[in-house]
C-alpha positions as CSV (number, residue, x, y, z in Angstrom):
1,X,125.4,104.8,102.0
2,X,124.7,101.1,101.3
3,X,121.5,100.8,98.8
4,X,120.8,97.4,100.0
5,X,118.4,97.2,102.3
6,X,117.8,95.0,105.7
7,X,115.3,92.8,106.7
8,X,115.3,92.8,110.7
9,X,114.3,89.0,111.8
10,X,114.5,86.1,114.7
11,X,112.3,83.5,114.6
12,X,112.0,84.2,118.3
13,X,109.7,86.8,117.7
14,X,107.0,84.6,117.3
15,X,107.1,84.0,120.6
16,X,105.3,87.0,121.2
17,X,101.9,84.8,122.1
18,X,99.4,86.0,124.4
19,X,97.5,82.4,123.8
20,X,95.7,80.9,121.7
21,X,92.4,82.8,121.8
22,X,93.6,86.0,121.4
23,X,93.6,87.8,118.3
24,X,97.2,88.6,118.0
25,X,98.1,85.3,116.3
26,X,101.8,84.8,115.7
27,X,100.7,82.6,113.1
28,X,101.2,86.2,111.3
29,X,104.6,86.9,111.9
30,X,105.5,83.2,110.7
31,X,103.6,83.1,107.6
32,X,104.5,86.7,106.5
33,X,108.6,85.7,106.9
34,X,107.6,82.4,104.9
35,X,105.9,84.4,102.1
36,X,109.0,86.6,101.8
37,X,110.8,83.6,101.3
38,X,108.9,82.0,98.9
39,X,109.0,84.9,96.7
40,X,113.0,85.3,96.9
41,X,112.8,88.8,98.9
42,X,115.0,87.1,101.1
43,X,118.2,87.2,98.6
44,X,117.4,90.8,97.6
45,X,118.3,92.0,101.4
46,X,120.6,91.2,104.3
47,X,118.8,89.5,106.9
48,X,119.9,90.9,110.2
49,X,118.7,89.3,113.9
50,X,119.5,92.8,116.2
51,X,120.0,92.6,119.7
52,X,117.6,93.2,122.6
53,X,116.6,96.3,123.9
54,X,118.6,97.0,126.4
55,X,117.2,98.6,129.6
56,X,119.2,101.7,129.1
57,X,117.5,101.4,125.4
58,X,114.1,101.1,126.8
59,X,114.3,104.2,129.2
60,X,114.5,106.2,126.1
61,X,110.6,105.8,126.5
62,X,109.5,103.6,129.2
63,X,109.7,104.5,133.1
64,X,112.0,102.1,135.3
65,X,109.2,100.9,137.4
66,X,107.2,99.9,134.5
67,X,110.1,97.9,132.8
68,X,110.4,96.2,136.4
69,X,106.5,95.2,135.8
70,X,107.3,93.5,133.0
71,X,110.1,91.9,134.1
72,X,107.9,90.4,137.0
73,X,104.9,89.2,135.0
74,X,107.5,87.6,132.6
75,X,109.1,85.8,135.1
76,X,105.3,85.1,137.0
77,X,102.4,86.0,134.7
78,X,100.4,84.9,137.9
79,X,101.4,87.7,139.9
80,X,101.2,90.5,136.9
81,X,100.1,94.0,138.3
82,X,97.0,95.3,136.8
83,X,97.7,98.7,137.3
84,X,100.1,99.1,134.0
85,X,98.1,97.1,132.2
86,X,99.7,93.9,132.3
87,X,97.5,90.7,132.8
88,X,94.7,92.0,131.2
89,X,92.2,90.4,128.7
90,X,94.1,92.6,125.9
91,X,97.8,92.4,127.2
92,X,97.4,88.8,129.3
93,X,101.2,88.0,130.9
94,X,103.2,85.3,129.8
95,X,106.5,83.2,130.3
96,X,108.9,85.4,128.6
97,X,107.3,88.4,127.8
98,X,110.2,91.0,128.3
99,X,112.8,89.5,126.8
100,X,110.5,88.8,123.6
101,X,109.4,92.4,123.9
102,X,112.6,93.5,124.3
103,X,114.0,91.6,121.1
104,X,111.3,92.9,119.2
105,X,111.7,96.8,119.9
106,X,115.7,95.4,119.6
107,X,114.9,95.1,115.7
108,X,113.4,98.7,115.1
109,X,115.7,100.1,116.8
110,X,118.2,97.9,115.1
111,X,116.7,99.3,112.0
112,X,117.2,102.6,113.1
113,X,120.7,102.5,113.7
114,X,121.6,100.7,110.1
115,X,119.4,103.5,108.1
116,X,121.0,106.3,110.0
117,X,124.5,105.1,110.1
118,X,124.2,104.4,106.5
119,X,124.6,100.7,106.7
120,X,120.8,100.3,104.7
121,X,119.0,102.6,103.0
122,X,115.8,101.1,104.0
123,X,115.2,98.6,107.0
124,X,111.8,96.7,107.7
125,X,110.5,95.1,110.9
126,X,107.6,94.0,110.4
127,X,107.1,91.9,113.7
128,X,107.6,95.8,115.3
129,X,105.0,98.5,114.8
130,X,103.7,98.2,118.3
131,X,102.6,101.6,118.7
132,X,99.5,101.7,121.8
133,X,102.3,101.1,124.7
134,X,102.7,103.8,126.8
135,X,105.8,104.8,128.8
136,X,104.2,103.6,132.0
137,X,102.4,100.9,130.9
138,X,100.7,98.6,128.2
139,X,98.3,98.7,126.1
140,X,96.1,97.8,123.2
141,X,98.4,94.4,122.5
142,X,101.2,96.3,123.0
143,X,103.8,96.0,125.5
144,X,106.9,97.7,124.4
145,X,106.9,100.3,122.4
146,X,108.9,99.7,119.5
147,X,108.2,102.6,117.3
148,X,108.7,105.1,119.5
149,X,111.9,103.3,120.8
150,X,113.0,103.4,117.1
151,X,112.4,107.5,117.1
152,X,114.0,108.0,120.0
153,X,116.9,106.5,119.2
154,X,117.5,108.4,116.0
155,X,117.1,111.3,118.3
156,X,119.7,110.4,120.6
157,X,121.8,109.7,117.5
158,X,121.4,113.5,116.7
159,X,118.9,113.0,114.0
160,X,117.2,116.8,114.2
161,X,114.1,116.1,112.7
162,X,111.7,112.4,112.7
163,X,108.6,112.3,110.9
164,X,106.8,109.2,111.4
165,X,103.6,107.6,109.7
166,X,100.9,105.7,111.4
167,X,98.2,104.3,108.8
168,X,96.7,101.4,111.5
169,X,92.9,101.4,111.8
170,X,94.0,102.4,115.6
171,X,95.3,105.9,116.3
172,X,99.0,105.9,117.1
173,X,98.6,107.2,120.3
174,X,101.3,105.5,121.8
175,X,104.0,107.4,119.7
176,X,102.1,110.6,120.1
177,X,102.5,110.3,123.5
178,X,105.6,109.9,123.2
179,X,107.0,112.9,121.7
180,X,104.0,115.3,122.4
181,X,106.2,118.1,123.5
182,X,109.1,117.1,121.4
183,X,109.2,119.7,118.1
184,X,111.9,117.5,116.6
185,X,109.4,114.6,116.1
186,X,106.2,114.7,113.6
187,X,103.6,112.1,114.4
188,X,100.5,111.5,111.4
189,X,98.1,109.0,112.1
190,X,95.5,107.8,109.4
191,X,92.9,106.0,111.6
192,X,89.2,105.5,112.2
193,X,87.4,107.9,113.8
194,X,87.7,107.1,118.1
195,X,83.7,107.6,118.3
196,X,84.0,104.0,116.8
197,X,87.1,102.4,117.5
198,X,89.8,102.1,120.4
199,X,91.9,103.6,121.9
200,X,89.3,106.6,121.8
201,X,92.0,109.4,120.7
202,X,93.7,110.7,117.6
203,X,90.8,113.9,117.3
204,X,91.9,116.3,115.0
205,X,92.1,119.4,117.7
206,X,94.6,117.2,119.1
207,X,97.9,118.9,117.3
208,X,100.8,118.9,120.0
209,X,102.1,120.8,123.3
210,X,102.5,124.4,123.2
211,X,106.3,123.3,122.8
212,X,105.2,121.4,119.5
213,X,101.9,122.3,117.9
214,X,101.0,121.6,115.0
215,X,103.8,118.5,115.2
216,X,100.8,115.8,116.0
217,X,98.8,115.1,113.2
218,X,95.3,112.9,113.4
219,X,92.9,112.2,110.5
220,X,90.0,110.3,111.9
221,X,88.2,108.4,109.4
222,X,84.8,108.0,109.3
223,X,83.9,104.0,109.7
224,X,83.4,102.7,106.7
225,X,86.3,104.4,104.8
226,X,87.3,101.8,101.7
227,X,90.0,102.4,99.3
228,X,89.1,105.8,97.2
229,X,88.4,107.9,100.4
230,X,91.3,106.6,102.1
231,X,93.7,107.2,99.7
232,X,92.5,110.6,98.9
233,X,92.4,111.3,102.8
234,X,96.0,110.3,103.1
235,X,97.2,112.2,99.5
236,X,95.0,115.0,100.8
237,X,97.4,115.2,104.3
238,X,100.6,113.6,104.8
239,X,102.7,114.5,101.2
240,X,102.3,118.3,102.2
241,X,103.1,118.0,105.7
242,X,106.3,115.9,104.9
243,X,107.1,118.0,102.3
244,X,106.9,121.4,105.1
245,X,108.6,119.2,107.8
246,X,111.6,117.9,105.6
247,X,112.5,114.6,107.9
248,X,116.0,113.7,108.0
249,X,114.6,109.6,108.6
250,X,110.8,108.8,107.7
251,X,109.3,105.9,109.8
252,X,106.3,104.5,108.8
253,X,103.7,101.9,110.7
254,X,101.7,99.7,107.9
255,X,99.1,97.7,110.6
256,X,97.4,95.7,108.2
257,X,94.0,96.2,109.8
258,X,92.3,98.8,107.6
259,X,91.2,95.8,105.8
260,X,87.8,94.7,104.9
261,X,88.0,91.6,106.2
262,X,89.6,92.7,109.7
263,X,87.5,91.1,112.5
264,X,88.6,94.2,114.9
265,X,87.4,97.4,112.8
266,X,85.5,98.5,110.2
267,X,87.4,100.5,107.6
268,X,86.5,98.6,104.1
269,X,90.5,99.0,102.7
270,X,91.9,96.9,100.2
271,X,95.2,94.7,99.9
272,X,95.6,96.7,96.7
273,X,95.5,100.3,98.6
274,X,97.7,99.0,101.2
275,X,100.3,98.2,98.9
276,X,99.5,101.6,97.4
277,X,100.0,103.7,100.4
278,X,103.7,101.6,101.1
279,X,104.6,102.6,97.5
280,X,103.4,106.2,98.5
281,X,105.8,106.0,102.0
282,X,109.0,104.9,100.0
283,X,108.6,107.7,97.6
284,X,108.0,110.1,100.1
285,X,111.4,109.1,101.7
286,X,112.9,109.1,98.7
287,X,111.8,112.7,97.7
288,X,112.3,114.5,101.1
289,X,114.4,112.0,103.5
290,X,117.2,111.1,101.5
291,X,115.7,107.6,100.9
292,X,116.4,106.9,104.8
293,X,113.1,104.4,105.6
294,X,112.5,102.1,108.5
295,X,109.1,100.6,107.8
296,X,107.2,98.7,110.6
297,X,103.9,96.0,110.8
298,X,101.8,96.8,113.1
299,X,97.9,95.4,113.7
300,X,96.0,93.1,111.3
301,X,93.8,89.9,112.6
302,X,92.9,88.5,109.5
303,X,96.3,86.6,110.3
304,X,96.2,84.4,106.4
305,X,94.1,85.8,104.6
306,X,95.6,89.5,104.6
307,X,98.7,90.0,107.1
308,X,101.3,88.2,105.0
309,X,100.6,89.3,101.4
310,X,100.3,92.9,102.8
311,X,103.7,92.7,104.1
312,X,105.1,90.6,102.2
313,X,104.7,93.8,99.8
314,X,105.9,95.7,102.1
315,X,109.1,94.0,102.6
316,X,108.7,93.5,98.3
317,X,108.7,97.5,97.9
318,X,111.6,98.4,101.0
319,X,113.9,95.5,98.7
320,X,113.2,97.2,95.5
321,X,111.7,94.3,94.3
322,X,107.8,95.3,94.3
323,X,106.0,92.4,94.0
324,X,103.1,92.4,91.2
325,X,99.4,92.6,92.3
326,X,98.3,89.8,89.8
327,X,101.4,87.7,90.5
328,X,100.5,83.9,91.4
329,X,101.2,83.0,95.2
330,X,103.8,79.8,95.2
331,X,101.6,76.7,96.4
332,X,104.2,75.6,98.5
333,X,103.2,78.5,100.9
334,X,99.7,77.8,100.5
335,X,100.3,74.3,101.7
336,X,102.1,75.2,104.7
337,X,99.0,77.6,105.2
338,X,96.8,74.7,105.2
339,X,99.6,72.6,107.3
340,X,99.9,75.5,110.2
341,X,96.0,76.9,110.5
342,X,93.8,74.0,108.2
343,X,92.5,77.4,106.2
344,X,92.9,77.8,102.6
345,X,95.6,79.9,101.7
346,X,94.8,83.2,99.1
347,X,96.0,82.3,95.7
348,X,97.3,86.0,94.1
349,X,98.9,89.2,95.5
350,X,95.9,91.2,94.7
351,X,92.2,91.7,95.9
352,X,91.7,92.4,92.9
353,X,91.2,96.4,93.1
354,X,94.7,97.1,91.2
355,X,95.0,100.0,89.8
356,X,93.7,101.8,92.6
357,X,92.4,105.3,92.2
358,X,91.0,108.1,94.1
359,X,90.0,112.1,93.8
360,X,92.8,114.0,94.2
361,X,92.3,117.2,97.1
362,X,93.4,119.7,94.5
363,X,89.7,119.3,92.1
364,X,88.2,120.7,95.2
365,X,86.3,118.8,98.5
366,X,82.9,118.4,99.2
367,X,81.7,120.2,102.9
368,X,78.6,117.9,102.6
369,X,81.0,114.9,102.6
370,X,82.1,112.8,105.7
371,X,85.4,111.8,104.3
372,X,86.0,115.6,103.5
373,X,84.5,116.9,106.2
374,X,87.3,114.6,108.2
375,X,90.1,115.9,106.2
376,X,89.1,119.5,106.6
377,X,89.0,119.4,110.3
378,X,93.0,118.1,109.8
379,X,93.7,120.7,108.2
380,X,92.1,123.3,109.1
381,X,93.5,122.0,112.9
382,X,97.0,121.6,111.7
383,X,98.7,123.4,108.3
384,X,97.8,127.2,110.2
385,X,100.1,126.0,112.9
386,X,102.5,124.9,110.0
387,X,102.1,128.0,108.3
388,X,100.2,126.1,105.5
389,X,97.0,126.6,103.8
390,X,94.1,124.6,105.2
């Protein structure tokens, strides 16, 4: 197995634009790759364009008559159909859309293929992560879905056994969805609580089909969440599970919208947590996967200030070349900030929060706690079905 790991890029992704007022900025995308380059991650990797999707590649997940949609509102976002979700205020049609949809799940599952075959250890798309889609339709910014795309491919590649890890402010509902009766596929999501945030699911009673319970994990976060609960909540869940499911590939979804500074939800989460929780991922594939990682972007809105450093460290820690917290941003990216959005670029790799810390589960929990009470309903709703001690 190759240790050098890939970078999965085409500028066309950026073309993935539902206009100019909506939050999705690819502004993001553009910037993050920019940052990667200005640090060197670039020569640390092999940077590979994949293919498309193919439409036999999307059928792994998506129905026939909803890739048609697409297809349609791509070629006449005029004439979208509302009823899967296309031409809405969160999904609006555009010139294109399929085929930069398609190129865009084309690089996870791209990823997928190099980490199984053993071409990479590690892969990263960070344009990908696009978990709300659903097999008959989009949703939630999302159109196809890439992750689940990824997942299903491995399977189809004979991998037995997928765990994948969602820490987005939004539940991963789309990759739930996906392999809700598939025992061969373990889905944790990290997320804020759907009382207060879209899409409205990820509850902790909600653990699988009776084909595959207990393989559909949800920790719902109380709003508000900032670094020490969120960290303990994740230490306090997803290291045990992995450890009892034993995945033969671990893919993980870093949306970048945990932050404090999100405009779309209200977790308080730091840049410097963020990059703690990728650190955590990449040792947890190393430990229990065999080092096999494909690691995937996801949401974030505050498209300067936070997007590209947190996945620029992403990319950093997948090279194995972490970048620093405190280390100095080069001003040449800063002036192409300025250049592209006439906002003033951050200056260091760091919010400032680093070293991060947090309670670990084993001192004991408080009941009385919201944060504990939200990790105790996990699980208490999960590790019996697991065999595991709640």
């Amino acid at each position: 197995m190759s240790g050098r790991a890939q970078l999965m890029w085409d500028e066309a992704v950026t073309g993935y634009d539902f206009g100019r007022d909506h939050p999705m900025d690819p502004v993001r995308l553009a910037l993050t790759r920019r940052l990667v380059d200005a640090f060197g991650l670039d020569k640390d990797m092999d940077v590979v364009a994949a293919q498309p999707a193919g439409e036999s590649t999307l059928r792994l997940v998506h129905r026939q008559d909803y890739i048609e949609a697409v297809k349609a509102a791509s070629a006449d976002p005029g004439a979208a159909d509302q009823s899967y979700g296309l031409g809405t205020m969160d999904d609006p049609a555009f010139v294109g859309m399929h085929e930069v949809s398609a190129l865009i799940a084309g690089q996870s599952v791209g990823a997928a293929e190099a980490v199984w075959r053993g071409e990479a250890l590690h892969a990263v798309n960070f344009a990908g992560g696009l978990h709300h889609a659903m097999p008959g339709g989009a949703s939630g910014f999302c159109i196809y879905n890439d992750a689940s795309l990824a997942i299903a491919r491995l399977l189809e590649l004979r991998a037995e056994r997928v765990a994948y890890i969602d820490v987005d402010v939004h539940h991963g509902d789309g990759v739930q969805a996906a392999f809700w009766e598939d025992p061969r596929v373990l889905t944790v999501s990290l997320h804020e609580h759907p009382r207060t945030l879209f899409p409205q699911t990820g509850w902790p009673e909600e653990t699988g089909a009776e084909s595959a319970e207990g393989t559909a994990v949800n920790v719902a976060l109380p709003a508000g969440t900032a670094d020490a609960g969120w960290l303990r909540a994740f230490h306090a869940v997803v290291p045990e599970l992995i450890a009892d499911f034993r995945p033969q590939v671990l893919v993980t979804q870093h949306g970048a919208d945990t932050h404090f500074e999100d405009p779309l939800a209200h977790l308080a989460v730091s840049l410097d947590a963020q990059r703690a929780v990728q650190v955590a991922c990449h040792e947890l594939a190393h430990e229990y996967a065999d080092g096999r990682w494909v690691a995937l972007g996801g949401g974030g809105y505050a498209v300067v200030e936070v997007v590209p450093r947190s996945w620029t460290h992403l990319v950093g820690i997948v090279a194995g070349r972490e970048i620093e917290p405190a280390a100095v941003i080069p001003e040449g990216w800063r002036q192409e900030v300025f250049a592209r959005t006439r906002q003033l670029g951050p200056v260091r790799m760091t919010d400032g929060r680093w070293p991060v810390s947090w309670a670990g589960w084993e001192a004991g929990y408080d009941p009385a706690d919201r944060l504990d009470q939200a990790v105790l309903a996990t699980r208490r709703a999960v590790f019996p079905l697991r065999g595991l001690l709640a």
